[in-house]
N, CA, C and O atoms as a Tinker XYZ file with bonds, in Angstrom:
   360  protein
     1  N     74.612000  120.272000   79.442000    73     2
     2  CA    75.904000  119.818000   79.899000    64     1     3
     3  C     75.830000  118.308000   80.086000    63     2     4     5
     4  O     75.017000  117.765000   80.833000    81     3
     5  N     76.603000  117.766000   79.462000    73     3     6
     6  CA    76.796000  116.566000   79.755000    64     5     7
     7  C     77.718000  115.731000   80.914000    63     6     8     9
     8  O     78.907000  116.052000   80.917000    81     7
     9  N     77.342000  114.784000   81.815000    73     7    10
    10  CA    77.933000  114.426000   82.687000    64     9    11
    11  C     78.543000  112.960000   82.498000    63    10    12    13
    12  O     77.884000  112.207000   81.782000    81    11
    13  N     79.569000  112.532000   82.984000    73    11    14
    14  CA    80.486000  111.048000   82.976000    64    13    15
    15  C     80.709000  110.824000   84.240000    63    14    16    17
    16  O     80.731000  111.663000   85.141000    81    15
    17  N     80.941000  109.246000   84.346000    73    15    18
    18  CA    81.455000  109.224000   85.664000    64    17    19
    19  C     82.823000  109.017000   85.310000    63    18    20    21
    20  O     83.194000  108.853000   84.147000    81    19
    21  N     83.714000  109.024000   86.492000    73    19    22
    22  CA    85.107000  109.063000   86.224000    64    21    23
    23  C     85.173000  108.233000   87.296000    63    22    24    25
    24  O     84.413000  108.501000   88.227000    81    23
    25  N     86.304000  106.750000   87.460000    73    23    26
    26  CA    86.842000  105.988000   88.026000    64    25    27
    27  C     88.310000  106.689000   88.687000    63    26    28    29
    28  O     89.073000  107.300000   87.938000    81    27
    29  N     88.517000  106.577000   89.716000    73    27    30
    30  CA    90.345000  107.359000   89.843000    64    29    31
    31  C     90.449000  106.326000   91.040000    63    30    32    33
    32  O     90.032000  105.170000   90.965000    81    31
    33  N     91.022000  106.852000   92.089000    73    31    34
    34  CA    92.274000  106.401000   93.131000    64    33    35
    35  C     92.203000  107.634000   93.872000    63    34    36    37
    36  O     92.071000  108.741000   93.349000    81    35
    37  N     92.324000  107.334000   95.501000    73    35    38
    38  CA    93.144000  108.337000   96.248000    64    37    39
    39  C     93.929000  107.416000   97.464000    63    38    40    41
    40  O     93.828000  106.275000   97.917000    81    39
    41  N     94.272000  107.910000   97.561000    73    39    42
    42  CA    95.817000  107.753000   98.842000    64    41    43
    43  C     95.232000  108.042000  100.187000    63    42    44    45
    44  O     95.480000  109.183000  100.577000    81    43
    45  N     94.620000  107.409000  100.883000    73    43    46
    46  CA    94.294000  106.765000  102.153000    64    45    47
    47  C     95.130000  106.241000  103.255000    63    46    48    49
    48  O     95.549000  105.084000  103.288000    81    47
    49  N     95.330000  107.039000  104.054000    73    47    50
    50  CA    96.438000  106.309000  105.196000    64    49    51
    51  C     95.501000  105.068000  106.043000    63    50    52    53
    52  O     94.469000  105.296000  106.674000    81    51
    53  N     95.895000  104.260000  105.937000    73    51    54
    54  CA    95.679000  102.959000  106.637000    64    53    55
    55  C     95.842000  103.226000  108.239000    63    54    56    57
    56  O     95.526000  102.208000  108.856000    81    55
    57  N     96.030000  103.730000  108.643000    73    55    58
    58  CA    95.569000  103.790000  110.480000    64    57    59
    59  C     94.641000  104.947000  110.628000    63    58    60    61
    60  O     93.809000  104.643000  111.483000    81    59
    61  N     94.480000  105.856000  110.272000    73    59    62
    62  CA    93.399000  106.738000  110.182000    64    61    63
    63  C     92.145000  107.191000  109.185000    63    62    64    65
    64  O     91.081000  107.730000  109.491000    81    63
    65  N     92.707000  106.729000  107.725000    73    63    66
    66  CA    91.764000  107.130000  107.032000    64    65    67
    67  C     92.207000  108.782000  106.112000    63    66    68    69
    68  O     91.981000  108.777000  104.902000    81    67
    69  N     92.549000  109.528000  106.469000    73    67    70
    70  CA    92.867000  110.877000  106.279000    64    69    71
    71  C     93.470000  110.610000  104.434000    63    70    72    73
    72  O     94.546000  110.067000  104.183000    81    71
    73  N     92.453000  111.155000  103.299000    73    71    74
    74  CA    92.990000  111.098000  102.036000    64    73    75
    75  C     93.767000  112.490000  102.070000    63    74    76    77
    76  O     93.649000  113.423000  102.865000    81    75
    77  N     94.768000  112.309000  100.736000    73    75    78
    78  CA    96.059000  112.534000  100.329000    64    77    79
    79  C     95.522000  113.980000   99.792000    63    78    80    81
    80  O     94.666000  113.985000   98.908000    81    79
    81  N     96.131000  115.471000  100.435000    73    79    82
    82  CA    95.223000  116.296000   99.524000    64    81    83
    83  C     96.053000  116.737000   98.296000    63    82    84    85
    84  O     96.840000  115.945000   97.778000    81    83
    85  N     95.880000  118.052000   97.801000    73    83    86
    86  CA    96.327000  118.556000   96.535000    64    85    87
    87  C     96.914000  119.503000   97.421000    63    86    88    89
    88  O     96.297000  119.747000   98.458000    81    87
    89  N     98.248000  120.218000   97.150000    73    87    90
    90  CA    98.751000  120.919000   97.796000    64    89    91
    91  C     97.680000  122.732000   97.922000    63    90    92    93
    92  O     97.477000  123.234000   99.027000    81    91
    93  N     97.277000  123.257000   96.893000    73    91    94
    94  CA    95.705000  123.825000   96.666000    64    93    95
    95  C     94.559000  123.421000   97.578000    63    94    96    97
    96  O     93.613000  124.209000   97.582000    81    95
    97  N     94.467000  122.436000   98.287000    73    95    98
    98  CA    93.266000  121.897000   98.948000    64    97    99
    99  C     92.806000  120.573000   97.877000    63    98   100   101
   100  O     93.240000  120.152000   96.804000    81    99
   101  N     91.861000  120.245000   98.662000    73    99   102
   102  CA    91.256000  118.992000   97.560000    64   101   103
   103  C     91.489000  117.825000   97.838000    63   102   104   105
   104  O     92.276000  117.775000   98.784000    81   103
   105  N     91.059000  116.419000   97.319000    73   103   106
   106  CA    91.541000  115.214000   97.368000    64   105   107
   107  C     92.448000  115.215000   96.116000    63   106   108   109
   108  O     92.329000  116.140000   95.313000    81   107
   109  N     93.169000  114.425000   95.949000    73   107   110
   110  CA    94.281000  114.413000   95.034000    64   109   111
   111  C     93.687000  113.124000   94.307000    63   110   112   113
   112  O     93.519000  112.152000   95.042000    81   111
   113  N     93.451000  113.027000   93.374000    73   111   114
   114  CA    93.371000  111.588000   92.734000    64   113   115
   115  C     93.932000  111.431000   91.919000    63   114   116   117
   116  O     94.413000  112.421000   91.366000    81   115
   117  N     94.290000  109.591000   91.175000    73   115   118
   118  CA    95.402000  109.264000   90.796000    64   117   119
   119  C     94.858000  107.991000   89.844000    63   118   120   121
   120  O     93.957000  107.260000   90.255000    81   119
   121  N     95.533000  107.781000   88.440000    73   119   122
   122  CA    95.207000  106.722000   87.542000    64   121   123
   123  C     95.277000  105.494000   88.005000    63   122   124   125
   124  O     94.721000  104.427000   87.745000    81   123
   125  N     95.999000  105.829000   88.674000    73   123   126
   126  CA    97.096000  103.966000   88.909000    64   125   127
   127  C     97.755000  103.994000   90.076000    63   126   128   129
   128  O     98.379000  104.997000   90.424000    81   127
   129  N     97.677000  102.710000   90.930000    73   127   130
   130  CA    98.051000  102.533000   92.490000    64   129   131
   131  C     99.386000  102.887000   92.528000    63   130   132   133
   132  O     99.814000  103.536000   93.482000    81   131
   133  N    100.246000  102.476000   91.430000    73   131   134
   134  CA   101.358000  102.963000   91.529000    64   133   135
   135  C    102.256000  104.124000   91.704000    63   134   136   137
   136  O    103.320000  104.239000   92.312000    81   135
   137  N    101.217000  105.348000   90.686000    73   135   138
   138  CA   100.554000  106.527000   90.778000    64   137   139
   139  C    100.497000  107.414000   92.486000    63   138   140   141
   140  O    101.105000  108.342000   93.019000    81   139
   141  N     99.554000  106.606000   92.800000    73   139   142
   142  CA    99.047000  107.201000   93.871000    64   141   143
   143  C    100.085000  107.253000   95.346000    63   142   144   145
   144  O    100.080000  108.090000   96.248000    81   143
   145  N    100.986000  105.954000   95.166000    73   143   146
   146  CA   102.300000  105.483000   96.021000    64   145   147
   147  C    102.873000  106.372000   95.562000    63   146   148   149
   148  O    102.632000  107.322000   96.306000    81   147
   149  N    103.584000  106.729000   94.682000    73   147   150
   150  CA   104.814000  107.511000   94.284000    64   149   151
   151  C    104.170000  108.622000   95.264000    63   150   152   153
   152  O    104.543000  108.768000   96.428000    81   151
   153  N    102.993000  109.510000   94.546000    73   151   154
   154  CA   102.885000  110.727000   95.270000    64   153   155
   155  C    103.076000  110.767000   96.268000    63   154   156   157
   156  O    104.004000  111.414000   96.755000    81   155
   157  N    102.189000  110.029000   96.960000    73   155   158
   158  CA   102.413000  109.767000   98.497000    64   157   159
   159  C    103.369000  110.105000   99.416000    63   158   160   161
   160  O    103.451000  110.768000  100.450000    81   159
   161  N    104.476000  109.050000   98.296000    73   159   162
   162  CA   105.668000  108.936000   99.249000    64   161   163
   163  C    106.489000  110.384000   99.358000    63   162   164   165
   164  O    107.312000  110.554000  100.258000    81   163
   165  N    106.170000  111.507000   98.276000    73   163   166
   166  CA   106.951000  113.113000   97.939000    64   165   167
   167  C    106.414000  113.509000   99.160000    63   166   168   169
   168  O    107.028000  114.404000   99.741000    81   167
   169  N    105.078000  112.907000   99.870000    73   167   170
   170  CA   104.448000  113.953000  100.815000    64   169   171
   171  C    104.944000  113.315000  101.901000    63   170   172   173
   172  O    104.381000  113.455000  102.987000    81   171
   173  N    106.254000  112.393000  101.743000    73   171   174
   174  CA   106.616000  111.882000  103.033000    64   173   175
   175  C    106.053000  110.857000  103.786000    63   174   176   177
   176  O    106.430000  110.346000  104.841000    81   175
   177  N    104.751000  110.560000  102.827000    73   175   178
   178  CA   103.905000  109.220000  103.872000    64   177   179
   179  C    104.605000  108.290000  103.489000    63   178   180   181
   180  O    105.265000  108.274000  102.450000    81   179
   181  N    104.506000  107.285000  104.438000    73   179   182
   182  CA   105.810000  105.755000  104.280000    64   181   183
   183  C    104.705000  104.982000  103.691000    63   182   184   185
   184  O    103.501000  105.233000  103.742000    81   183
   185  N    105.306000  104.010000  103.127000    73   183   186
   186  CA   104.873000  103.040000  102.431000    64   185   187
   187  C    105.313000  101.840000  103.241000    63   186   188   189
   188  O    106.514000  101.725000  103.485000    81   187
   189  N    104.345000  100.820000  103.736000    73   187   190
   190  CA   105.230000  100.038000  104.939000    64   189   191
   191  C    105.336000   98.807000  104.285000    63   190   192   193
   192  O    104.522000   98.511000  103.411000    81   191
   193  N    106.484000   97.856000  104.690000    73   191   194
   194  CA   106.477000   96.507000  103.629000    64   193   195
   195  C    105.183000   95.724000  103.338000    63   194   196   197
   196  O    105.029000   94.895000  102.441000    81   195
   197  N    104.186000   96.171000  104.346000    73   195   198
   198  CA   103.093000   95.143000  103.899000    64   197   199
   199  C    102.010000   95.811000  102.905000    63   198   200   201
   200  O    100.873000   95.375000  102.723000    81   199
   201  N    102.513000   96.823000  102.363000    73   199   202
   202  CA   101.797000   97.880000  101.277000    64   201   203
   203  C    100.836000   98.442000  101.953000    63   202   204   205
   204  O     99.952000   98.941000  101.257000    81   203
   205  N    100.669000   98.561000  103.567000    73   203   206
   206  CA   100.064000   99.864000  103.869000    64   205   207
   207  C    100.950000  101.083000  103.152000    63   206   208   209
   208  O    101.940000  101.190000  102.428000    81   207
   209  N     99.748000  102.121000  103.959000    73   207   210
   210  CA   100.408000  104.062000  103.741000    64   209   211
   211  C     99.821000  104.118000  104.867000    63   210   212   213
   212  O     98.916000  103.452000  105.370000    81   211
   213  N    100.659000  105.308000  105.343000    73   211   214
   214  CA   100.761000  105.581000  106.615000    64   213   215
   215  C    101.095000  107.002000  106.529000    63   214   216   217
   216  O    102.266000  107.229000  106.227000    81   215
   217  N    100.021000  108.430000  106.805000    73   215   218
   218  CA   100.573000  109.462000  107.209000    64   217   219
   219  C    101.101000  110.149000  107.629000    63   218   220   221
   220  O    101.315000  109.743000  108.771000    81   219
   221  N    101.503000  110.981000  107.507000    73   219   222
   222  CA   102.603000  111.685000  108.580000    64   221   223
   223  C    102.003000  112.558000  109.738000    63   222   224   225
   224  O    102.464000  113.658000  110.045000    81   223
   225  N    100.892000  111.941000  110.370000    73   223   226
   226  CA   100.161000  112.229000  111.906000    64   225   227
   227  C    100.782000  111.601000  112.819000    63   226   228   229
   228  O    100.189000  111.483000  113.891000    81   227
   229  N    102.000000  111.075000  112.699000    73   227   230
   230  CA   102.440000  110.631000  114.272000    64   229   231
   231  C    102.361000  108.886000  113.867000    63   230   232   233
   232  O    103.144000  108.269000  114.590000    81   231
   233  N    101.789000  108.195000  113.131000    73   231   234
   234  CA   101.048000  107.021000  113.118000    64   233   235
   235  C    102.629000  106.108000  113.268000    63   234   236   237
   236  O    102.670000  105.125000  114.008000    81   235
   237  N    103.462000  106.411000  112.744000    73   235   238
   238  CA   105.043000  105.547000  112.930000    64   237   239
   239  C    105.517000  105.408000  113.974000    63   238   240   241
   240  O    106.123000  104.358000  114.188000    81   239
   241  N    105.413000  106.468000  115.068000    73   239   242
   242  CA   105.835000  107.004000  116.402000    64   241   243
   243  C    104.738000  104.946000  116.754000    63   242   244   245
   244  O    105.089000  103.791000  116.512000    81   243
   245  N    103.880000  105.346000  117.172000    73   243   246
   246  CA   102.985000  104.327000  117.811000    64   245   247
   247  C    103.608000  102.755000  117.217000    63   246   248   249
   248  O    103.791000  101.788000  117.955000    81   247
   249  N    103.805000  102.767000  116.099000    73   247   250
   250  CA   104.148000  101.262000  115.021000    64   249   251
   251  C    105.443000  101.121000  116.056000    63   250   252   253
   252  O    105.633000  100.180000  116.827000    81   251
   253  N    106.207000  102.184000  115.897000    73   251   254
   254  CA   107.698000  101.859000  116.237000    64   253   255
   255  C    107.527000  101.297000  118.175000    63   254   256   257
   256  O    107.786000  100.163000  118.577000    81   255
   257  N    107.085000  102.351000  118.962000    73   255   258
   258  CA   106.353000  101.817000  119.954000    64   257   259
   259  C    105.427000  100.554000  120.338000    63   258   260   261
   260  O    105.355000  100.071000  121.468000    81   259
   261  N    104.826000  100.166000  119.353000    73   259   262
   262  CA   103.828000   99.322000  120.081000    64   261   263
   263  C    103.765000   98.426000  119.103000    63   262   264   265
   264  O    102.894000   97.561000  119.185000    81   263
   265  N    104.445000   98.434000  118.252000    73   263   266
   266  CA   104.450000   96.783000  117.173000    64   265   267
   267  C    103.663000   96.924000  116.065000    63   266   268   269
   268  O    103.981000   96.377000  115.009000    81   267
   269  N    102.558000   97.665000  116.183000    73   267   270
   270  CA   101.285000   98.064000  115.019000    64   269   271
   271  C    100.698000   98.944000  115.262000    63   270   272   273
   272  O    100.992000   99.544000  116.296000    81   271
   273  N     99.728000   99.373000  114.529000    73   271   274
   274  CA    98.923000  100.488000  114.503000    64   273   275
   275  C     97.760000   99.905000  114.607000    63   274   276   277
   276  O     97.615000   98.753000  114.198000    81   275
   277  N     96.621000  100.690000  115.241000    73   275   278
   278  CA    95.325000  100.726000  115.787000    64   277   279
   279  C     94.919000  101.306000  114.792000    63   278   280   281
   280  O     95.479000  102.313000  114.359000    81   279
   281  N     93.675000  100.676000  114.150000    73   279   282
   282  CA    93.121000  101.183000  112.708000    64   281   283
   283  C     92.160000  102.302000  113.570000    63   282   284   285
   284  O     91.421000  102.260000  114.553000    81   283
   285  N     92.649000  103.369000  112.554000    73   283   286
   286  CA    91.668000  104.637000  113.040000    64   285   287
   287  C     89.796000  104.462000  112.784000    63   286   288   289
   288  O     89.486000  103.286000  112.595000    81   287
   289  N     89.162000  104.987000  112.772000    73   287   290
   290  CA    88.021000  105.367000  112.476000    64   289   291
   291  C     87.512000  105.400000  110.853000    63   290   292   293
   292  O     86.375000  105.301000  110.392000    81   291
   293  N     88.696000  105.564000  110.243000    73   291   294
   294  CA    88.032000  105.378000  109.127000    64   293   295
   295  C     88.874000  104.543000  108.065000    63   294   296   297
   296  O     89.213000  104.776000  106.905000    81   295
   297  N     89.086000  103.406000  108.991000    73   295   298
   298  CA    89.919000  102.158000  108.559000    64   297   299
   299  C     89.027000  101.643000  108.743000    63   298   300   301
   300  O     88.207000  102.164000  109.499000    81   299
   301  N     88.635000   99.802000  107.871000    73   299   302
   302  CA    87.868000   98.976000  107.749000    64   301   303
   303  C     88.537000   98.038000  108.929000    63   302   304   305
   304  O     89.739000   97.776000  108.935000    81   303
   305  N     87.526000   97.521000  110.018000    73   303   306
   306  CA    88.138000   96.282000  111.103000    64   305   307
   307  C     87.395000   94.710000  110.360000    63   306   308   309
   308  O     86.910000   94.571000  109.237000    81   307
   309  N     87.508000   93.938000  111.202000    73   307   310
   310  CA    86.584000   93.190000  111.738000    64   309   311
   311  C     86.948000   92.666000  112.905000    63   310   312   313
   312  O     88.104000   92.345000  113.181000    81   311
   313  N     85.977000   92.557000  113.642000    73   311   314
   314  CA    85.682000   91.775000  115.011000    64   313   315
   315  C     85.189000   90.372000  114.952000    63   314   316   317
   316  O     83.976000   90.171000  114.881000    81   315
   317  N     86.094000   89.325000  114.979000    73   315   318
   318  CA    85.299000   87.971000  115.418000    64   317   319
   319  C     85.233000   87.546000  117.178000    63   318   320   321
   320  O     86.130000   87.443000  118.014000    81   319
   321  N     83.730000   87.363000  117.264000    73   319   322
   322  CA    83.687000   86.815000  118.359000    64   321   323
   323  C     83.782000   85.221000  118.419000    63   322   324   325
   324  O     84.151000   84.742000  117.347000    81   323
   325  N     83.534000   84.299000  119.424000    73   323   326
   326  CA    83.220000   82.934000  119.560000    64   325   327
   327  C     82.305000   82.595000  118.950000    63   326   328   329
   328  O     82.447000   81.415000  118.631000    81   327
   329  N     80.871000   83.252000  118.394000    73   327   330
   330  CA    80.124000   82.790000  117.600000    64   329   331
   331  C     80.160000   83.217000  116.194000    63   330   332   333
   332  O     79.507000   82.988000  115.176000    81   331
   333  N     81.212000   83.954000  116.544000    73   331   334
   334  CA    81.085000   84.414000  114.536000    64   333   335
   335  C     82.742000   83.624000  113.780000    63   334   336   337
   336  O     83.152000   83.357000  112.650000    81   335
   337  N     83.095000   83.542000  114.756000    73   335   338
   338  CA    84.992000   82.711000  113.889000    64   337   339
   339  C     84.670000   81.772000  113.857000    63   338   340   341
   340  O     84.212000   81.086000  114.770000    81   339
   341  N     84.960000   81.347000  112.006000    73   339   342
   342  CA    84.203000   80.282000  111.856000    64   341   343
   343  C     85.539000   79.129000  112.417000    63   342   344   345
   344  O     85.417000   77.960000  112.051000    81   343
   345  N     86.459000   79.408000  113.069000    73   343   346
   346  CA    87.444000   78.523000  113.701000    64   345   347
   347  C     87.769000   78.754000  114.902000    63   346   348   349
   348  O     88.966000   78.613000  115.156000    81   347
   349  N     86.955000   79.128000  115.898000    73   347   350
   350  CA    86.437000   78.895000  117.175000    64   349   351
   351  C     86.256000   77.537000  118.000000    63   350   352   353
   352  O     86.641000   77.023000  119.051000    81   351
   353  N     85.407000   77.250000  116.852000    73   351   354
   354  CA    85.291000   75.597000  116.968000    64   353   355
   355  C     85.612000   74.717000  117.434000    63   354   356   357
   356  O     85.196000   74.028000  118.366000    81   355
   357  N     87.094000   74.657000  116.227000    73   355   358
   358  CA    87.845000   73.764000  115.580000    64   357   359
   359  C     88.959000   73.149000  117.209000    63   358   360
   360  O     89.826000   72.286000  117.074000    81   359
């Protein structure tokens, strides 16, 4: 048997992390970002002007409340402190 790798896309909500499944179970993957938005949006996740996605766990409730969303756990942060911003400095 021969094996390939395959390049795709999945649909990641930006405050938690939680990928996009297949209505079957599964991750859903997708050719093209554009692709992966459209679906998205059938499953009701918003697309927010700054090209986050955002699931339908409640995550809008909090935006609409509190101005933004708190990146979940399996959102990328960073933390600058006083010795690491390189414009601390300045």
């Amino acid at each position: 048997m021969a094996l390939k790798t395959v390049t795709c896309l999945a649909a990641a909500c930006d405050a938690c992390g939680q990928v996009l499944e297949n209505p079957d179970g599964g991750e859903a993957h997708f050719d093209t970002e554009q692709q992966a938005r459209e679906v998205a949006a059938t499953y009701e996740w918003e697309l927010l002007e700054d090209g986050r996605l955002i699931c339908t766990e409640g995550h809008l409730e909090l935006l609409e409340e509190h101005g933004r969303i708190q990146p979940g756990p399996g959102a990328m942060t960073f933390t600058f402190t006083f010795d690491t911003d390189p414009e601390a400095g300045l």
